[in-house]
C-alpha positions as CSV (number, residue, x, y, z in Angstrom):
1,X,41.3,-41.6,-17.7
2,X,40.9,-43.7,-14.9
3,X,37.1,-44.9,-14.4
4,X,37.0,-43.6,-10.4
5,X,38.5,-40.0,-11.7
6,X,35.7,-38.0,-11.6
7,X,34.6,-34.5,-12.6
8,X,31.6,-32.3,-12.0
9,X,30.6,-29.1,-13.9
10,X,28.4,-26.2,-11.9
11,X,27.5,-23.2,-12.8
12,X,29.2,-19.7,-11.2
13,X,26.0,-18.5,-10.7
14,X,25.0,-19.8,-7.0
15,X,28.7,-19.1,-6.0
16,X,29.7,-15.9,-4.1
17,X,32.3,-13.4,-5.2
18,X,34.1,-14.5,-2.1
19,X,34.0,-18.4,-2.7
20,X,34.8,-17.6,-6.9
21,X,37.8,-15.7,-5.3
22,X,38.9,-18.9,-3.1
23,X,38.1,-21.7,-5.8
24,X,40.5,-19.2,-8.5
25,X,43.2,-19.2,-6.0
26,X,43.0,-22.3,-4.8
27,X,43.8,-23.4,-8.4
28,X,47.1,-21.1,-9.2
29,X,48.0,-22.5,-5.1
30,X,51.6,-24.4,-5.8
31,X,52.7,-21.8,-8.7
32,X,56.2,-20.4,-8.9
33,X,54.7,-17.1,-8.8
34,X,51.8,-17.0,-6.5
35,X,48.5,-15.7,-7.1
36,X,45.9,-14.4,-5.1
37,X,42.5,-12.6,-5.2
38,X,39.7,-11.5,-2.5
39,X,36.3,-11.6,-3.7
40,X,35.7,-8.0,-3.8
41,X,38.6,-7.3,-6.3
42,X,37.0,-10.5,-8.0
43,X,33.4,-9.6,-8.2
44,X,35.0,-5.7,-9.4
45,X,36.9,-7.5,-12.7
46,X,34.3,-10.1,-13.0
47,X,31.6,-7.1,-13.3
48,X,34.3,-4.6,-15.3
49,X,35.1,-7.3,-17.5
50,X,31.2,-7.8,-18.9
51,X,31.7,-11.7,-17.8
52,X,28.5,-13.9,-16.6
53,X,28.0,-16.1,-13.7
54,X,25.0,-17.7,-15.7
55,X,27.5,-19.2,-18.7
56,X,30.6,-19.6,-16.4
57,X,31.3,-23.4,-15.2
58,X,33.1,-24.2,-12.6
59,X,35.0,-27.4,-12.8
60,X,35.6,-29.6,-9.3
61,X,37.2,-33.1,-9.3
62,X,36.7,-35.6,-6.5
């Protein structure tokens, strides 16, 4: 890995539904079959799904 490639690991927790919703679609943006969520529907399966903000990292490079 190149040394100036850098990554940085956050926690969900400070992040909104809506901004969750943008950073998941932002990473499926180029796909043959698109996919996109709003944060509402997010924040509904994130909840329905028994998932926690506290022990989910998000992942940003550069």
């Amino acid at each position: 890995m190149p040394s100036d490639t850098q990554f940085e690991f956050h926690t969900a927790l400070p992040y909104s539904s809506m901004q969750l919703a943008q950073i998941l679609s932002h990473c499926f943006e180029n796909y043959i079959v698109p996919f996109v969520i709003d944060g509402e529907t997010f924040g509904s399966r994130f909840a329905a799904e028994d998932l926690s903000l506290k022990h989910s990292i998000i992942v940003t490079h550069q």
